[in-house]
C-alpha positions as CSV (number, residue, x, y, z in Angstrom):
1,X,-0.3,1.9,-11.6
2,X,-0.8,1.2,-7.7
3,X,-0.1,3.8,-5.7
4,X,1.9,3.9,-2.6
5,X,-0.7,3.5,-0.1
6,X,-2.1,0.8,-1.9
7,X,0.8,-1.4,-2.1
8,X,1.7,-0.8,1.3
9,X,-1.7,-2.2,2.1
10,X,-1.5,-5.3,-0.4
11,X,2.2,-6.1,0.8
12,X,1.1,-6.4,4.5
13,X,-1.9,-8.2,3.6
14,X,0.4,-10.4,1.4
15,X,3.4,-11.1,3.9
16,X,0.1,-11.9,6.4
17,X,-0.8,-14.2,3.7
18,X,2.9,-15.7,3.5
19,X,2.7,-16.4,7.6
20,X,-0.7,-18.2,7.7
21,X,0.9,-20.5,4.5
22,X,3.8,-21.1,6.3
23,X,1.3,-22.3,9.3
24,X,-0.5,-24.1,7.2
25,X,2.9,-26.2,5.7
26,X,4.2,-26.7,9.5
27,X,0.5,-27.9,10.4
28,X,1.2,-30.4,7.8
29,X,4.6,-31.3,8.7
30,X,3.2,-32.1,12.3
31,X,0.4,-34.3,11.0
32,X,-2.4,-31.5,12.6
33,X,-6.2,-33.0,12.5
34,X,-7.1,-32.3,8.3
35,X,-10.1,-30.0,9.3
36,X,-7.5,-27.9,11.4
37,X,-5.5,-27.6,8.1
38,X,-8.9,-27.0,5.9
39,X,-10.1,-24.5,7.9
40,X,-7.0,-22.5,7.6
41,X,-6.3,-23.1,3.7
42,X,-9.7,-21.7,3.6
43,X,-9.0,-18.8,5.3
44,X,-5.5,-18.1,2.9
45,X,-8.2,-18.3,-0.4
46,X,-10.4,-15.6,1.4
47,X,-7.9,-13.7,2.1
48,X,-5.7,-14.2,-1.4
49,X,-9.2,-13.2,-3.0
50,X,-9.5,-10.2,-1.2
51,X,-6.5,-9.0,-2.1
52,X,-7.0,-10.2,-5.9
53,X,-10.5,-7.6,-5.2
54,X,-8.5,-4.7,-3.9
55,X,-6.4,-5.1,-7.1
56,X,-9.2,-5.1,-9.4
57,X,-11.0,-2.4,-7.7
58,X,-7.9,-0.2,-8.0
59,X,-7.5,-0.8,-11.7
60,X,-11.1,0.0,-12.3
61,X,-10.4,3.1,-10.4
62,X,-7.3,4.4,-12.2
63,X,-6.9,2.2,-15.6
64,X,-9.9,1.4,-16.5
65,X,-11.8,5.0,-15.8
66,X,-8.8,6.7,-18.3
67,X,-9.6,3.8,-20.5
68,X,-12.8,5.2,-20.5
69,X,-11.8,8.8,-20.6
70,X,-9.9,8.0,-23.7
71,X,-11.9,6.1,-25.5
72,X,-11.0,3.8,-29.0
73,X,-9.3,1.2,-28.9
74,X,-7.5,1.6,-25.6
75,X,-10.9,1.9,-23.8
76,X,-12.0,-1.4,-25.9
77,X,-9.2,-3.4,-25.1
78,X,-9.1,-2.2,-21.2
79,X,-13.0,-3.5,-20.9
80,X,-12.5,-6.6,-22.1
81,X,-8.8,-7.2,-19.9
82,X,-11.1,-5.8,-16.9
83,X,-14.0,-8.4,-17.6
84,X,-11.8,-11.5,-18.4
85,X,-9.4,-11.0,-15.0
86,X,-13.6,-10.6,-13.3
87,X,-14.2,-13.7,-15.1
88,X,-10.9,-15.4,-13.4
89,X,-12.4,-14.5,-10.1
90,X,-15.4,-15.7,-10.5
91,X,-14.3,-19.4,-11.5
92,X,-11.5,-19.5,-8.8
């Protein structure tokens, strides 16, 4: 569960996100120079992958560490969901 300062954080972040994708669509529209509109998708998949990082480190913090404290099955099952979303990341 995210907690209320974190999604505060991740919405403005995201609706940030949302602006510069917008930018990047009416870059298109106006036939801007294609390194312009590289540099800037660039900077959406930085800024998308910090976000996807402030999500993971969250759930390590809360879901995976009672997981942990819980042990069994749950803690098995919330190791390997923890390493396979890490494992997205990676190959994105």
């Amino acid at each position: 569960m995210i907690d209320d300062e974190t999604t505060r954080t991740l919405l403005i972040r995201l609706h940030r996100i949302e602006g510069q994708v917008r930018g990047i669509a009416r870059m298109v529209d106006e036939d801007t120079y294609c390194i312009d509109i590289l540099t800037q998708a660039a900077a959406v998949s930085r800024a998308l992958q910090g976000v996807s990082l402030a999500l993971l480190e969250d759930h390590m913090n809360h879901c995976l560490i009672q997981a942990a404290k819980a042990g069994g099955p749950e803690q098995d099952a919330k190791l390997r969901e923890a390493a396979e979303a890490i494992t997205r990341l990676v190959r994105s």
